[in-house]
C-alpha positions in Angstrom: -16.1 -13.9 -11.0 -16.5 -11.9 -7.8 -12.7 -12.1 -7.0 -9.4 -12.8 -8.7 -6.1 -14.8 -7.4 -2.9 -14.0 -8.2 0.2 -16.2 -7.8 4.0 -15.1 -7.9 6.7 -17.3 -6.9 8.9 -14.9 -4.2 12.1 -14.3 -5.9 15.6 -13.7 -5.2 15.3 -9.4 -5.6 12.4 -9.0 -3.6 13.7 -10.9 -0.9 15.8 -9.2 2.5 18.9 -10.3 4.2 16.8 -13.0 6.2 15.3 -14.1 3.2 11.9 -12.5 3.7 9.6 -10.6 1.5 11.0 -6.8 1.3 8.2 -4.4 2.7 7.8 -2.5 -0.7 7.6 -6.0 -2.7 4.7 -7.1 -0.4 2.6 -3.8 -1.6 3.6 -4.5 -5.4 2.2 -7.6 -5.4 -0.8 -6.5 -3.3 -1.5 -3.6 -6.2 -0.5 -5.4 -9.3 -3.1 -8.2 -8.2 -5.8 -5.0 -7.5 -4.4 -3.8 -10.8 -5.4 -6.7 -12.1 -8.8 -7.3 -11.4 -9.6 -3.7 -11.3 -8.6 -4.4 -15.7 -10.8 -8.1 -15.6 -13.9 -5.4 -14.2 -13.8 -2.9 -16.9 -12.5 -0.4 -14.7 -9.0 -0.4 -14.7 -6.3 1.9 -15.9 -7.3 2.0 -19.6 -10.9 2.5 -19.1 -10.1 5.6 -16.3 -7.9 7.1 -18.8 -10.7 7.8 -21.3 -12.7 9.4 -18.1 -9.7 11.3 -17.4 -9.6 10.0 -14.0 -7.1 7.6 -12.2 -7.1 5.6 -9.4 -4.9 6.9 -5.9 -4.5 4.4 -3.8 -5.9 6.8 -0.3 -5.0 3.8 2.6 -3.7 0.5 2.9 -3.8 -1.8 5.9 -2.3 -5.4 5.7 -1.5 -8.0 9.0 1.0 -11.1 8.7 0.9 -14.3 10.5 4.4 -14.9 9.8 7.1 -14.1 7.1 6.6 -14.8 3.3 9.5 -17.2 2.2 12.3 -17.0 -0.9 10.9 -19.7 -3.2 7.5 -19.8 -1.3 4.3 -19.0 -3.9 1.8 -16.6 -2.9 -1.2 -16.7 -3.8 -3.2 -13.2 -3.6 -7.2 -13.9 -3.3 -8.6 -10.5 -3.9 -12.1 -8.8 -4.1 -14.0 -5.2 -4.0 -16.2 -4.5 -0.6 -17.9 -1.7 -1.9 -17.9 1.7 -0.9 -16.8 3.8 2.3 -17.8 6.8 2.4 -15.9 8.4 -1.2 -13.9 5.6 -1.2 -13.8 2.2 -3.0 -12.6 -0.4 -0.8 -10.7 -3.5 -1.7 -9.9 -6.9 0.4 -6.6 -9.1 0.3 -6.3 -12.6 1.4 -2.8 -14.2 1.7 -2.3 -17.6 1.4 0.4 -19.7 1.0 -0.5 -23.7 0.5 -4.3 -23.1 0.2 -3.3 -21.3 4.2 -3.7 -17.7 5.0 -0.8 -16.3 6.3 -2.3 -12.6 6.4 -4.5 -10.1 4.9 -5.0 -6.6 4.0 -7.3 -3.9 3.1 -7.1 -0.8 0.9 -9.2 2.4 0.0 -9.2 3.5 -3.8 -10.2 7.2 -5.0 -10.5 8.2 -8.4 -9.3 11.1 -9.2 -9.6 13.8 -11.6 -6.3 14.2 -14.1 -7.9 17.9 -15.0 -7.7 19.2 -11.3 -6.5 16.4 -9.3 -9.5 16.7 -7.6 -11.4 13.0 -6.1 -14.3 11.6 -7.8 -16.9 10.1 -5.3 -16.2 6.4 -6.4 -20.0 5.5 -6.7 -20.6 7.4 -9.8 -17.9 4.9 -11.3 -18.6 1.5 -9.7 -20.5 -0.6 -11.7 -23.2 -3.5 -9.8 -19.6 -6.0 -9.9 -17.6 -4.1 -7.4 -19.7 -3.2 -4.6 -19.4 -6.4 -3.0 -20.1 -10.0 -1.9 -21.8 -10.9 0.9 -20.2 -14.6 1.0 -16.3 -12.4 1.0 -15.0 -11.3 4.4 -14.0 -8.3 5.0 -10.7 -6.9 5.7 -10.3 -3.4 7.7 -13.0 -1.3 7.3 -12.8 1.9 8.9 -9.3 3.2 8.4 -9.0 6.6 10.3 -6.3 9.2 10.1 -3.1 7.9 12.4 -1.6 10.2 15.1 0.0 13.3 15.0 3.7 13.2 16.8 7.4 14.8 16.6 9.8 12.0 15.4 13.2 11.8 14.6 14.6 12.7 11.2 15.7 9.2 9.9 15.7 10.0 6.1 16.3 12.1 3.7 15.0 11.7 0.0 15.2 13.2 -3.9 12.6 11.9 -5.9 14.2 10.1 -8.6 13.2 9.0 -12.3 13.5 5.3 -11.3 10.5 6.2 -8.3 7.9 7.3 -11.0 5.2 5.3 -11.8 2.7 5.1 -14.7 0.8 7.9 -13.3 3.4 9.9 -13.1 3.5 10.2 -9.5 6.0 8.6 -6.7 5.2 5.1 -7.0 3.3 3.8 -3.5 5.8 0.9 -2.8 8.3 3.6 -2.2 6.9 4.8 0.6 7.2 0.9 2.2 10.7 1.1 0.9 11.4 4.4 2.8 9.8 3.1 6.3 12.5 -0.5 5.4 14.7 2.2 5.6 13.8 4.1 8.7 13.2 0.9 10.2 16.4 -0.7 9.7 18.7 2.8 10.7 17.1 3.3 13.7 16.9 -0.4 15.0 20.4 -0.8 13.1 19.4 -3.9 11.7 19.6 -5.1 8.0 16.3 -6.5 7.7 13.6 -6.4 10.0 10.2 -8.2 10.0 7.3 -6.1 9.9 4.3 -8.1 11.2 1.3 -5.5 10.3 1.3 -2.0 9.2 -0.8 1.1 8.0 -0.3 3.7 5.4 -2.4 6.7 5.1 -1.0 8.8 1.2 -2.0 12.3 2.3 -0.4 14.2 -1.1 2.0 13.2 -4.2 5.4 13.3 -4.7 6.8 14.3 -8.1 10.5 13.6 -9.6 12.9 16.1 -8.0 11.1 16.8 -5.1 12.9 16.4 -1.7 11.4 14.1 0.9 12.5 14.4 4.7 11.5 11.1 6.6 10.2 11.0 10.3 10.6 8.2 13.0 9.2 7.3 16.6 7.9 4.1 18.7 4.8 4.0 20.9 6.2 1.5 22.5 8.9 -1.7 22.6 7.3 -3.2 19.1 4.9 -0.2 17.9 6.3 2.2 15.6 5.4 5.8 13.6 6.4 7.3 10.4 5.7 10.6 8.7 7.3 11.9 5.7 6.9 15.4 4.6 8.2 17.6 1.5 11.0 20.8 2.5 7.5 23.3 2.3 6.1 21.1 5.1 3.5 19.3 3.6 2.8 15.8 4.4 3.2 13.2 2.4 2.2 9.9 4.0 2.3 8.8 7.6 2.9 4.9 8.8 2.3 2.8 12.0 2.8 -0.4 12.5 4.3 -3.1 14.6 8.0 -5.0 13.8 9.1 -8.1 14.9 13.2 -8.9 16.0 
């Protein structure tokens, strides 16, 4: 099949203080359901390992129509759009009720585990994942955000409980850590965040301090960067909130 759906029932942890779907619960079901069908195509996390490679999730993109629900099931339609540029790109659709409430798109780079240095993704892909023509679409085209001096909302140790299975600062973190900035700096305990991108620029490894960055473009726009104490940056956000 040319794309995979995934169902979870929203449950009481991954849920806010309005009863919406946390931020960094929305991007762990988006890549356990890629993680998924990337396994179902023969090139998942098993079949990388014995090319020494993994994958590194480069961007990710996704746009809500409205809030995902305590109790509500979502159902996560999912497919790979083939390649752009280096990248393997990957399409969401969100639907709750046979109805799409959003949708998102993400770029996938192997990478080497020798060097940690990215594998062009064509030499990997087999014929299955470069596409349908009968799928839409979702975000092509994700550029580098904007450059900008924010605010210094957050401060971070990586922690044991952060690490994933590739050893590296899980990527829902990061959506946790804008949560965070979101909610200190609008001094709120939840807040609704309607669509956002992330662009990973490096890794984060256990014990490494993590300074987070905050600013608004405008009344409903916002910007995050994070960066390490040496000044490299780790990711950077944009993305609009809803009150």
């Amino acid at each position: 099949m040319n794309y995979h759906m995934s169902s979870s029932q929203i449950r009481h942890h991954e849920c806010d203080a309005d009863g919406f779907l946390k931020l960094h619960s929305l991007f762990d079901h988006l890549q356990n359901a890629a993680a998924e069908h990337a396994s179902l195509l023969s090139v998942g996390m098993d079949e990388l390992a014995e090319l020494q490679l993994i994958w590194v999730l480069s961007r990710m993109k996704f746009t809500l129509d409205r809030p995902v629900k305590l109790g509500e099931i979502l159902d996560i339609k999912t497919y790979p759009c083939g390649l752009e540029r280096i990248f393997a790109h990957r399409s969401y659709d969100l639907l709750i009720d046979s109805k799409r409430v959003g949708c998102a798109g993400s770029l996938w780079l192997p990478v080497s585990v020798a060097n940690n240095r990215p594998v062009n993704a064509k030499k990997i892909l087999p014929e299955n994942m470069l596409g349908s023509p009968d799928l839409e679409v979702f975000f092509t085209g994700l550029d580098k955000l904007p450059d900008f001096s924010g605010v210094l909302c957050g401060e971070y140790l990586v922690g044991a409980g952060d690490i994933d299975l590739n050893n590296h600062l899980n990527n829902a973190v990061y959506a946790r850590w804008c949560a965070d900035a979101l909610g200190k700096m609008l001094d709120k305990n939840a807040v609704w965040v309607g669509e956002m991108q992330v662009n990973y620029l490096s890794s984060c490894f256990r014990g490494e301090k993590v300074n987070v960055f905050f600013g608004t473009a405008d009344d409903s726009r916002f910007l995050i960067y994070a960066e390490k104490d040496s000044g490299e940056k780790v990711f950077q956000a944009a993305g609009t909130y809803c009150l």
